[in-house]
N, C-alpha and C positions, 0 to 999 in steps of 0.2 A: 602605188599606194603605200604609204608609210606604216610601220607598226602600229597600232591601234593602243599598247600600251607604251607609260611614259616610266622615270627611274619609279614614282612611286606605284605606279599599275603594278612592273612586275613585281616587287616586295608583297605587294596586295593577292598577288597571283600565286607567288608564292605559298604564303602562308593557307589559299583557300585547297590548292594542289596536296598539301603537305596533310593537311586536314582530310581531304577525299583517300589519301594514301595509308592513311595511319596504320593501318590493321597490319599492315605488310612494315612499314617504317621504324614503328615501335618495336619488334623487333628485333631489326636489324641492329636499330640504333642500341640497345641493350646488350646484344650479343657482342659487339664491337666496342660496347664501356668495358664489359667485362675480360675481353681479352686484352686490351690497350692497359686495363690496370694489372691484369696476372705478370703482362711483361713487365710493368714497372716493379711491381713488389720483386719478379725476378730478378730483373738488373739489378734494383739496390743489396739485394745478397747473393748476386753473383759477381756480378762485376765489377760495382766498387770497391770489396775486398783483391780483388787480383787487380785492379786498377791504382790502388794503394800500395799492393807488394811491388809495381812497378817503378814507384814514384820514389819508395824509401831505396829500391834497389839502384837508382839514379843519383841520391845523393851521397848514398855510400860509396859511389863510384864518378867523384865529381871531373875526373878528366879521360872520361869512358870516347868523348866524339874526339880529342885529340892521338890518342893511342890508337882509336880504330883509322883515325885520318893517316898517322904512320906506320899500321899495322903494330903496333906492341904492343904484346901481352894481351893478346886478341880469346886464349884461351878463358882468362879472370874474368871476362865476362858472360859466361854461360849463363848463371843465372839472370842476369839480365837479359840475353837472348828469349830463354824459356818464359820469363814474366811478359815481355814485347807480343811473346809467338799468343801467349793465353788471351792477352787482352786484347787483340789483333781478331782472334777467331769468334770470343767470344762478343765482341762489337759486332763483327758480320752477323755471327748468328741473328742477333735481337736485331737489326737492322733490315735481313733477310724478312723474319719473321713478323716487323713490324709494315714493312713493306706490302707483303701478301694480304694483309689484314686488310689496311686502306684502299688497296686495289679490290678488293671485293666488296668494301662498303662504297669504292665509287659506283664501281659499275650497277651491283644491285640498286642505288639508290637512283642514277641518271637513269636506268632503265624504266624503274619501277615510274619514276617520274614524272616521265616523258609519256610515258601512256596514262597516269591518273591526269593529266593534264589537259588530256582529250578524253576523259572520261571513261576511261579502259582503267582497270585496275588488274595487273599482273598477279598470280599467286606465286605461291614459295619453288613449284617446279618449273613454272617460267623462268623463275628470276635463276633459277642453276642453270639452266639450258641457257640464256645470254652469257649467262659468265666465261662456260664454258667453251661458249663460240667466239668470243669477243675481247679474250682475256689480255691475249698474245698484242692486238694493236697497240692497245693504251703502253703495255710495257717498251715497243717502239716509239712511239710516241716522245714519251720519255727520255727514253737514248737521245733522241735528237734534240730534244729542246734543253736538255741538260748540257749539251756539246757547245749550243748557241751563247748557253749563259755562261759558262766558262768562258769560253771565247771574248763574250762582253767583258768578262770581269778583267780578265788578263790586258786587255784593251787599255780598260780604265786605267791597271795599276801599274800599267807601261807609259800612260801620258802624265799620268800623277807623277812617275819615277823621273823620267825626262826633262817635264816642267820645273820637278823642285831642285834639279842641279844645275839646269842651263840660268834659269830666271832667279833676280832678285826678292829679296824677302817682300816685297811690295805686290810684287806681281805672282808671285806664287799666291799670295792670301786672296788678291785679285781672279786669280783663276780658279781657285780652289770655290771660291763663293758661288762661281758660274758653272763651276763643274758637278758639283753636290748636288744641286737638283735636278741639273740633268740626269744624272745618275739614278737619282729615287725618282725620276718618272719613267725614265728604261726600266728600272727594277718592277712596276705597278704594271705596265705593259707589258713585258713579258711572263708575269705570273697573269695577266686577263688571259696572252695568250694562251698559256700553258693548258687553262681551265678549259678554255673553249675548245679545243684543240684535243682535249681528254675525251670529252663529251660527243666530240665530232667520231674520233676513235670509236667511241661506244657504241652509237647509234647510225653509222653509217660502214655499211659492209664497204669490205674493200679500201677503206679510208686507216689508216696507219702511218707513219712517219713523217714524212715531206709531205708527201701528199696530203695527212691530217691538218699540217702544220696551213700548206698554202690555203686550204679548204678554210679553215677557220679565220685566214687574214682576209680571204672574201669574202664572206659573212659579217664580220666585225666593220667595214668596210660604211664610215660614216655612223657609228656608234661609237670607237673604239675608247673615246671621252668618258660617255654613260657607263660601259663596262668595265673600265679603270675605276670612275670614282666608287663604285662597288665594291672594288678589290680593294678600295681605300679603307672603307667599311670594316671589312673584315680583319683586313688587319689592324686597325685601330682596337677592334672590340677581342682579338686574341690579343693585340700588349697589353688590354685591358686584363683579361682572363690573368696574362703573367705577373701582371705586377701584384696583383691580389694575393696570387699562389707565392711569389717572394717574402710580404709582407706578411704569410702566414707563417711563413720558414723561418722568418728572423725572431720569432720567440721559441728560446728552449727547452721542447715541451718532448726529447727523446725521439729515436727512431721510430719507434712502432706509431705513436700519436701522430707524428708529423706525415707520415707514409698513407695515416686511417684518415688524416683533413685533405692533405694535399691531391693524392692520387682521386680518389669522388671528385675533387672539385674541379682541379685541372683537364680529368679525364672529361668529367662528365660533359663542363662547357664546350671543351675542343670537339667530343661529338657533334654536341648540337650545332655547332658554328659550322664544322665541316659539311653536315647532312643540308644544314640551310644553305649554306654557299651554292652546294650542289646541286637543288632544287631552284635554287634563283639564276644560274647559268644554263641549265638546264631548259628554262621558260624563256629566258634571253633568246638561247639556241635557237625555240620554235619561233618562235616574235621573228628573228630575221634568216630564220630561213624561210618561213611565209612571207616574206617581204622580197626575198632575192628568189623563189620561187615564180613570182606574181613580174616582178622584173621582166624577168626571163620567160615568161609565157608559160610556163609549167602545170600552173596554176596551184591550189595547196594540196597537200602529202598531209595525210591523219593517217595515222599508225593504228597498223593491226595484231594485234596481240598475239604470242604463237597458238596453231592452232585454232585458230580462227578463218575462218571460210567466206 
């Protein structure tokens, strides 16, 4: 038997999940505006400044990659060593640190979600005790799917490379026409995967890596269409969120003003977008894994909250 819901059901399902969840969601979702904007006001006075002593340090030093290619005068550039090393550590940090944030607004939110969904609502020590147990896959996860998509890209920008030396200006434009989409439908499929594959991480012990990865390509398995055009969604309505935040940037209205429109606004939508993504993959997830359960004779799996008997 086939899922029961269509692309518009789960948007519907969605929304009615996110509604039964609030009390736990609101929350989270606030707590994760408010950190996601501390690190921006951070960055822009920390690391712009040392990201600027890098840039000036570069043109005062316009034949720094030749000298270091023949070793001379390797010493003259310490300061530029030093400004490399600040903006280098200082990227990890906020990267680190933005990193951790998202990982725990996934997880809390797939978790919380996947049981309002079935009518189970998680509280606040629930949702630590998943984090806790469940943290480490998604971060594997990740590893790999991050390795795939390198992989892909390199792929790409070795046929692109090859193509536009060996072939005619003709047939380069020729290819290029045929390769571009291909490209941004790998790109939309592998972010469906990525998401499904998070989620799987999340809510399935023992699932992590490869294992997450092949888990969610059997699952996806005769949806992978519906699930792409989702992730189409989503990204259309974050360039949306971007261009808005650009065209607020391009009047000069000073540091402090542009930092008090733009961070609220940027911030606040990419919450919601991320939290709704995550609830609408989330509902996908059950849709066909009660689908590839029912297959399989297993019959359906309703989740039990911890602690619960």
């Amino acid at each position: 038997m086939e899922s029961s819901l269509g692309f518009l059901g789960v948007i519907r399902e969605s929304f009615e999940t996110t509604g039964r969840n609030k009390r736990l969601l609101v929350p989270i979702l606030v707590l994760v505006f408010l950190q996601l904007s501390q690190l921006d006001f951070a960055q822009e006075y920390t690391f712009t400044p040392i990201s600027n002593d890098f840039m000036f340090q570069l043109a005062t030093h316009p034949n720094i990659v030749h000298d270091l290619w023949y070793n001379i005068d390797e010493t003259n550039y310490v300061d530029v060593f030093n400004a490399f090393r600040d903006v280098l550590i200082v990227k990890l940090l906020i990267i680190a640190i933005s990193s951790i944030i998202t990982l725990v607004f996934l997880v809390a939110t797939i978790s919380s979600s996947y049981e309002a969904y079935t009518a189970k609502v998680l509280g606040p020590k629930d949702i630590l005790l998943k984090i806790r147990k469940s943290y480490k896959r998604p971060i594997l996860t990740s590893f790999y799917l991050f390795l795939l998509s390198l992989g892909i890209t390199l792929f790409y920008a070795l046929v692109i490379g090859i193509t536009s030396l060996l072939a005619v200006n003709s047939w380069v434009l020729l290819f290029l026409g045929v390769i571009a989409p291909l490209m941004l439908i790998c790109y939309f499929y592998v972010a469906t995967l990525w998401m499904v594959s998070l989620i799987v991480s999340v809510l399935e012990e023992g699932s992590g890596g490869l294992k997450a990865i092949g888990r969610a390509t059997e699952l996806m398995k005769g949806k992978r269409l519906q699930a792409s055009l989702m992730m189409v969604l989503f990204v259309v309505a974050d360039g949306f969120v971007f261009a808005m935040a650009r065209m607020v940037t391009s009047y000069d209205w000073g540091l402090r003003n542009e930092l008090a429109i733009t961070t609220p606004l940027t911030n606040g939508f990419y919450c919601l977008l991320k939290l709704y993504m995550f609830v609408v993959f989330t509902v996908f997830y059950h849709e066909w894994k009660t689908r590839h359960d029912e297959k399989e004779g297993t019959g359906f799996y309703i989740p039990i909250a911890d602690g619960e008997v």
